[in-house]
Residue, then its C-alpha position, 0 to 999 in steps of 0.5 A: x383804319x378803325x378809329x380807337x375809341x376811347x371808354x371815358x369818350x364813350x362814357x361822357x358820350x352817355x352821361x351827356x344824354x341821359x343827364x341831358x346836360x353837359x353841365x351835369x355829365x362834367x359834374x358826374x365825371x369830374x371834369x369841367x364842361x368845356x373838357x366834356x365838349x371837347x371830349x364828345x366833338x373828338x368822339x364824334x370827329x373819330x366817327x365822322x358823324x354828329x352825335x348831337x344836335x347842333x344846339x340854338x338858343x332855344x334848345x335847353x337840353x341836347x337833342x340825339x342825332x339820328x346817328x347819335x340814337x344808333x350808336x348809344x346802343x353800342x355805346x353802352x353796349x362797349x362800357x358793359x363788356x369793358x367794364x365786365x372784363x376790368x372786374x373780372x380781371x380785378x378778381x382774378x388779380x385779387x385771386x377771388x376769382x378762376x380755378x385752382x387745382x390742387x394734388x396734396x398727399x392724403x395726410x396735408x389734404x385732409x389735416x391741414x388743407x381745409x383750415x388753410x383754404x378755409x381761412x385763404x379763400x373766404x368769402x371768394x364765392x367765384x373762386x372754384x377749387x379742385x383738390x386731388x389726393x393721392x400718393x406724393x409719385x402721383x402727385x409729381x405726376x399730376x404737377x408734371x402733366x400740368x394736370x394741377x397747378x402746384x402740388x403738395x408732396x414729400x417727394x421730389x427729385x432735384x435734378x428734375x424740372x420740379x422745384x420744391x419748397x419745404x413748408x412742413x416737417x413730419x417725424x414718423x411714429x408706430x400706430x397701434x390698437x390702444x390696447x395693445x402692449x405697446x400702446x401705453x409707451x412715451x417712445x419706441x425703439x424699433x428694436x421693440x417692434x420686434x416679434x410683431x406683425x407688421x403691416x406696412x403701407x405706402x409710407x414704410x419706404x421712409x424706413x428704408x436705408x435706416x436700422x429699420x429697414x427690416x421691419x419693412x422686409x419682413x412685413x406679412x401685409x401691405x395696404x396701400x389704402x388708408x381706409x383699409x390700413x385703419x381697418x386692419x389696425x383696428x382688427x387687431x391685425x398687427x402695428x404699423x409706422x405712419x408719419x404723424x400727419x398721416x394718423x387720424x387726428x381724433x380715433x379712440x381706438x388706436x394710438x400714435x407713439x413716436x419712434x426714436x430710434x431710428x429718428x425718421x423724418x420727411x419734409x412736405x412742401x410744395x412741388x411745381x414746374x420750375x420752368x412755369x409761372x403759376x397763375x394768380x390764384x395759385x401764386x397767392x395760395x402759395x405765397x398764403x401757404x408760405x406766410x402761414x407756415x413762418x407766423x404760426x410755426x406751431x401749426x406748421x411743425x405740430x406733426x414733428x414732436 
């Protein structure tokens, strides 16, 4: 059976050589000389080998063993890679170290992720991030695959293995050209919509069940792309209805009116493996995530009015 070496034997082990004293090795680790004798004779009875001299009245500093010159090589060697690891493991538990994956829809992605990040990270230069956006079924996708840590969705199934937190509250608005005929109204009914070409995208599905639903049917484009959908809103080539968080929060061209008849709303959060414990980084974004969205209830529900 292998002996168990212990780190702070192997530490005091070095300290007494290159301090050449045991005297000073005991000041360097706190302890009394007696204790760092006792240490270095258990260590050296672990081995079955001297690691120093024996000492005589006329040696004044102690002396290595021909074993004892060997073995400082591992011994040195052994505190780096522990120490090494019990870094390594310091950041990660302080989640300033590792890889986080993320899948967000769009709209949190690019509004509200990088402020949080930002502020979540710092100066964590070791703590890697992978962002992926995309619709909320592939991002349940993306979260039941284990492709990403946690993901950032608004929809969810609850009879799934997926558990979902609420974290923000979005309501949905009509956007069009700013000088469009509607552009200059408070809030909109859907009745008014009535007559306009309608361009829907992957959101129009909130309407469904509502009073609105047949905008959605009689819609004459779709744009799955939010690139493409503002280009063609730009063009004057009809309106569309969008959640607030997924309009562009500074554009001169077009304009955001919220619709209050039918008042429709979605609740965005974060979805993960209800069976799995998140890892260190991404358990501490989360609980961020979660402490922002209670102390800054502003930023968190800014989107709903």
């Amino acid at each position: 059976m292998l002996p168990e070496l212990k780190i702070a034997q192997l530490r005091h082990f070095v300290w007494v050589a290159e301090l050449q004293g045991f005297h000073a090795a005991a000041e360097k680790a706190h302890r009394t000389q007696p204790a760092i004798s006792l240490s270095i004779r258990d260590l050296e009875g672990k081995l079955g080998q001297a690691l120093f001299e024996k000492r005589n009245a006329r040696a004044a500093r102690p002396e290595l063993t021909p074993f004892g010159v060997q073995f400082m090589v591992y011994a040195k060697e052994l505190i780096a890679h522990h120490d090494r690891v019990v870094n390594d493991m310091n950041l990660i538990a302080q989640h300033k170290s590792g890889h986080l994956r993320i899948a967000s829809v769009p709209s949190i992605a690019s509004r509200l992720l990088p402020d949080i990040l930002a502020r979540f990270i710092g100066d964590a230069t070791d703590l890697h991030v992978s962002l992926f956006d995309d619709s909320s079924e592939a991002v349940l996708a993306m979260v039941e695959n284990q492709q990403v840590d946690f993901g950032i969705a608004s929809l969810w199934e609850a009879d799934s293995d997926i558990r979902f937190t609420p974290i923000w509250e979005d309501s949905i608005g009509v956007v069009c050209r700013s000088d469009h005929r509607l552009a200059d109204e408070a809030t909109l009914g859907w009745q008014q919509l009535r007559g306009e070409r309608l361009i829907a995208n992957g959101t129009s599905r909130l309407l469904s069940g509502t009073e609105a639903e047949e905008l959605v049917a009689d819609a004459q484009f779709y744009m799955s792309n939010m690139i493409s959908l503002l280009a063609m809103l730009e063009a004057g080539m009809g309106i569309t209805t969008l959640p607030r968080f997924a309009f562009p929060a500074e554009h001169g061209q077009l304009r955001f009116i919220p619709l209050n008849d039918p008042l429709v709303g979605r609740d965005i959060g974060i979805v993960c493996l209800a069976n799995r414990s998140l890892p260190v980084a991404a358990q501490a974004l989360y609980e961020f995530i979660l402490r922002d969205a209670e102390l800054n209830p502003a930023r968190a529900d800014k989107g709903s009015h």
